[in-house]
N, C-alpha and C positions, 0 to 999 in steps of 0.2 A: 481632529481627534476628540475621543469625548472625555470625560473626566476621569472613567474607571478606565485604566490602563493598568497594564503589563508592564512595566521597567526591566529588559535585557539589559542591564551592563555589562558589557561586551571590552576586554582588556586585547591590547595584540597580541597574546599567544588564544585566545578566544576569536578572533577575529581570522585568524593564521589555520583552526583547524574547524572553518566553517564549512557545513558539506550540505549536499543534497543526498538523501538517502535512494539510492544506486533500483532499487527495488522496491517495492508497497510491502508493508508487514501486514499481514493478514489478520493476526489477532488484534491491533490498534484500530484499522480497517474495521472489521466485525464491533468493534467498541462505537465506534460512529456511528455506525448502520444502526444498533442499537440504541442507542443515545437518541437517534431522528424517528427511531421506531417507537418509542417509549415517551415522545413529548406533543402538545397535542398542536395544533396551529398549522396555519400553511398546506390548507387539505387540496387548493388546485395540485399544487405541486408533488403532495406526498398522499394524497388520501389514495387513491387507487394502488401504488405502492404496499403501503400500509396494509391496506386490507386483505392484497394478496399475500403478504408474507402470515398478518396474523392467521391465516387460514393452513396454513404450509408448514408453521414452526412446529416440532415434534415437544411430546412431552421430556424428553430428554432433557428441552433446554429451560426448562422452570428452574431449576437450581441456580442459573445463574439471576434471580432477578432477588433471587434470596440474598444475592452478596449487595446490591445495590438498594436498602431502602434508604425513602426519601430522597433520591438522587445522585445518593455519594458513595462512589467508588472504591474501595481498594486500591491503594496505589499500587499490589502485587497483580491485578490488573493489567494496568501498563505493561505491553511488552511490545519491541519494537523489532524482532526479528524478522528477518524478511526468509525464514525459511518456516513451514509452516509446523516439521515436525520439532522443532528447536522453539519455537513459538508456544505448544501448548505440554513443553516440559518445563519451562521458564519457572513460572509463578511457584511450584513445589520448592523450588531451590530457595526462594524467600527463607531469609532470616527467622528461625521460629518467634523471637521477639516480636519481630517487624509484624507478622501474621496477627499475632493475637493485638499487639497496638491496633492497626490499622481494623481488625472486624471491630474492635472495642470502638472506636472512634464511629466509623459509620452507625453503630447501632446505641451508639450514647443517647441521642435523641430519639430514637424511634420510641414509639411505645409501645410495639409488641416485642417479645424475647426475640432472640434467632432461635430459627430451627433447630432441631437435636443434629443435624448434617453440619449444620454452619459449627455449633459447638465443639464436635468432632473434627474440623478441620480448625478450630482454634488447637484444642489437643496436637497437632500435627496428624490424626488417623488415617492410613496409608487408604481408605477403602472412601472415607471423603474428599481426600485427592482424586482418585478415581474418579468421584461423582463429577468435581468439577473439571478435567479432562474431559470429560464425555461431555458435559453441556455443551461447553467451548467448540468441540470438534463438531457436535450435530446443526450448532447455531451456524457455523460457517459454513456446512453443505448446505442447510436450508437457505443462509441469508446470502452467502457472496457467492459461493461455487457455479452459481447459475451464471452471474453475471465475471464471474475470474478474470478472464483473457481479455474481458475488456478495460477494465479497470488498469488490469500490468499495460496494454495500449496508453492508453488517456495518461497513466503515471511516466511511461517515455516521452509522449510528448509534453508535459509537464516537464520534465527533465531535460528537455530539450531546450523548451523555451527559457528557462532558469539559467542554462548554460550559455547560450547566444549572449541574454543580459547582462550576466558578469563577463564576459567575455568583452562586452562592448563596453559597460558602461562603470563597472567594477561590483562587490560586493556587495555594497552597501545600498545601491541604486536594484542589483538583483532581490536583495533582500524587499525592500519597499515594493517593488512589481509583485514579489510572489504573495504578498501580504498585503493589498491597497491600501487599507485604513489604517496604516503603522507608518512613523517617519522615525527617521534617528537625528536627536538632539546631540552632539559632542560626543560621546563614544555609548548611548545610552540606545537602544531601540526599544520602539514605546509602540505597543500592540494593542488596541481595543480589544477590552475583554470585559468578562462577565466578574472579574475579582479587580480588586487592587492591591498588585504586590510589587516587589522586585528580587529579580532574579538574578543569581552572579556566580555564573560559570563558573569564576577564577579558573580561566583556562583547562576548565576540560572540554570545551568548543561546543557549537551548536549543530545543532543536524536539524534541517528541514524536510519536512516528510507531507507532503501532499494527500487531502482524503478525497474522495468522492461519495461520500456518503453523509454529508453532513455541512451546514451552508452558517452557521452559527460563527461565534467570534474564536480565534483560534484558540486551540490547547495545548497548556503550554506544560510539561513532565519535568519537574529536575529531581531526578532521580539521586541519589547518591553512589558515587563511581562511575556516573554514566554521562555521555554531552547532554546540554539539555535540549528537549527536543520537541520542537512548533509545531503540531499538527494544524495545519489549514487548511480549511475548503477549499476546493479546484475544479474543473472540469465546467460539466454546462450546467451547474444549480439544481439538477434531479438526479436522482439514484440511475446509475447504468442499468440497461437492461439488457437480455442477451441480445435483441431483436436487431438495439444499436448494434451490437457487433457485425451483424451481417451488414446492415446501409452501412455502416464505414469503410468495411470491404469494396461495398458495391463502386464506395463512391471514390474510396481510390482507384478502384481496376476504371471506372471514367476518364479518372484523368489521366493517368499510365498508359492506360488500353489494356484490352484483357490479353494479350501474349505477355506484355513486357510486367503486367502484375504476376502474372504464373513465375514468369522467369524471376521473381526478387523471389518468391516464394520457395522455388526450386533450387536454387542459389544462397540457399541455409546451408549447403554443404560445396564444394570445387567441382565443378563440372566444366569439362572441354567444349566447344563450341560446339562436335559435333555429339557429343553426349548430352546436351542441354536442346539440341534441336530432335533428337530422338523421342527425349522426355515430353517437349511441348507438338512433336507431332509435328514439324515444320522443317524446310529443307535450310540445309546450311547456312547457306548466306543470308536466308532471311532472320535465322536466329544469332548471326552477327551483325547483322545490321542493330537488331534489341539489343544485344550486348554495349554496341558499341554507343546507344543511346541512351542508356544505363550508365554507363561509366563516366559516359559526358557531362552525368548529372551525380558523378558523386557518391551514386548506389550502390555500385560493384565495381572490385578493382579485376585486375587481368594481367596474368603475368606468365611468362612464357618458361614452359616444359619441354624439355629437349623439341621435338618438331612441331610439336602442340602449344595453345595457350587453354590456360584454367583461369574460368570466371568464379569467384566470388564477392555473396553480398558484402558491402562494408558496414559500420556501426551506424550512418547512417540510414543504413537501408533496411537492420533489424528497429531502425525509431520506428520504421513507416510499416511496417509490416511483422504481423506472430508468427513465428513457426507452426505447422499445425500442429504437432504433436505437444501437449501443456505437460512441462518440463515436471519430475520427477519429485521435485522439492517441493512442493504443492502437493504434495497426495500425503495422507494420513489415515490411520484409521484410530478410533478412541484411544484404545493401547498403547498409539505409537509407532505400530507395522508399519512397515510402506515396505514397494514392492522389492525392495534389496536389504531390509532393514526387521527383523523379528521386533516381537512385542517388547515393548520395555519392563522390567519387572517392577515390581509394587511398591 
């Protein structure tokens, strides 16, 4: 451990309602990506990145670098939802106090003013909410939407592996895996960081939330009314790109074989042996035999319909595999729309 540390005091009802966060939150996600996009160093790993996004970011998204001089964030920033349109209504809901503390704070040191925009949303002005809604939402189609599906991938198996841990080994050992450079002293977890504080839940529990976009010492939020919440680097040490998503595809249908990958894919919904052997274009029994080597492993369960049986995937078998179709909750548009859901108003 090095000297600057993070001090979690962690009590047993703190200990009692420690989670893994179920889903990636998109806008905490897009704060990473930003974060690794805005700092300079480490160009093997990030520079080709980098320069493709800086060439890609829309003007849209300069507002937001307005709320970050000299490196420091708003804490109404932070948002940890893991649905995307609940994600960039969040931040408006801030406490008007909160809003104006926390721009006052970031711009206490700067030496130029803030914008007449930034001002405006010290005011509370419905039309600088706005502005910053729109950054947020174009930063996310520019920075992550490319790489989305893969990331919710990498964050189940993440989830995956956190769960086996504590399952095996219990919390506190899960904890230290998902965080190397962190050990817990007595009921105390101690995280190398870039500050020296300590932090103390008093029992509104901790939520850990996995990033892939950011390789630095973990971030640590304690919010008020909220668990407090670790964001840590994960994955393989470079930003996902779409291109992984497909070799990961490739490289599961490898080791599955490409019938029995179709068949987890197709098995997003109950299909009969011989309605699952119509789908993948295969005669009966050889799409019972995949079923039945499927299930041997855990992937799909099968249970018997009057003279029929119906296979579906199990929880394990959506870890290893996305549906194709990118689930509904992920779509937004500046406003708020999505495709069941009108504009929100002002």
């Amino acid at each position: 451990m090095g000297e600057v540390v993070i001090r979690v005091h962690l009590t047993a009802a703190d200990l009692a309602r420690v989670r893994f966060a179920p889903r990636p939150a998109p806008l905490q996600e897009l704060n990473t990506a930003l974060l690794t996009l805005c700092q300079p160093g480490d160009a093997p790993r990030y520079g080709p990145w980098r320069q493709r996004l800086l060439h890609r970011l829309p003007d849209a998204v300069r507002p937001l670098r307005d709320l970050v001089p000299a490196a420091r964030a708003p804490s109404f920033l932070d948002v940890f939802a893991d649905d995307l349109h609940e994600g960039l209504a969040a931040p408006r809901a801030t406490p008007a106090a909160v809003v104006r503390a926390e721009l006052t704070r970031v711009y206490a040191t700067h030496p130029a003013p803030p914008p007449p925009w930034v001002r405006d949303l010290r005011r509370g002005d419905a039309d600088a909410w706005r502005v910053l809604r729109q950054a947020q939402h174009a930063a996310f189609e520019a920075v992550l939407r490319p790489a989305w599906s893969l990331v919710q991938d990498l964050h189940r198996a993440e989830f995956t592996r956190y769960a086996v841990t504590a399952a095996e080994a219990g919390v506190g050992a899960a904890l230290c895996a998902a965080v190397p450079d962190s050990a817990f002293r007595a009921d105390v977890w101690e995280l190398a960081a870039r500050r020296d504080a300590d932090v103390r839940p008093a029992g509104r529990g901790l939520t850990l939330l996995p990033t892939f976009h950011w390789s630095g010492a973990p971030l640590v939020a304690d919010l008020p009314g909220q668990p407090v919440y670790v964001t840590y680097p994960a994955g393989p040490g470079v930003p996902p790109s779409p291109a992984a998503a497909g070799e990961r595809a490739g490289a599961l249908s490898a080791v599955l074989g490409r019938a029995r990958y179709e068949a987890l894919l197709v098995l997003a919904e109950a299909h009969t042996t011989g309605q699952l052997a119509r789908r993948l274009g295969l005669s009966d029994a050889t799409a019972s035999e995949h079923a039945t080597a499927l299930r041997g492993a855990g992937l799909i369960t099968t249970v018997r319909a009057g003279r029929a049986v119906r296979h579906r995937r199990t929880a394990l078998g959506d870890l290893l595999v996305r549906p194709r179709d990118r689930p509904t909750r992920d779509r937004a548009t500046p406003d708020g729309a999505t495709p069941d859901r009108p504009p929100a108003d002002a």
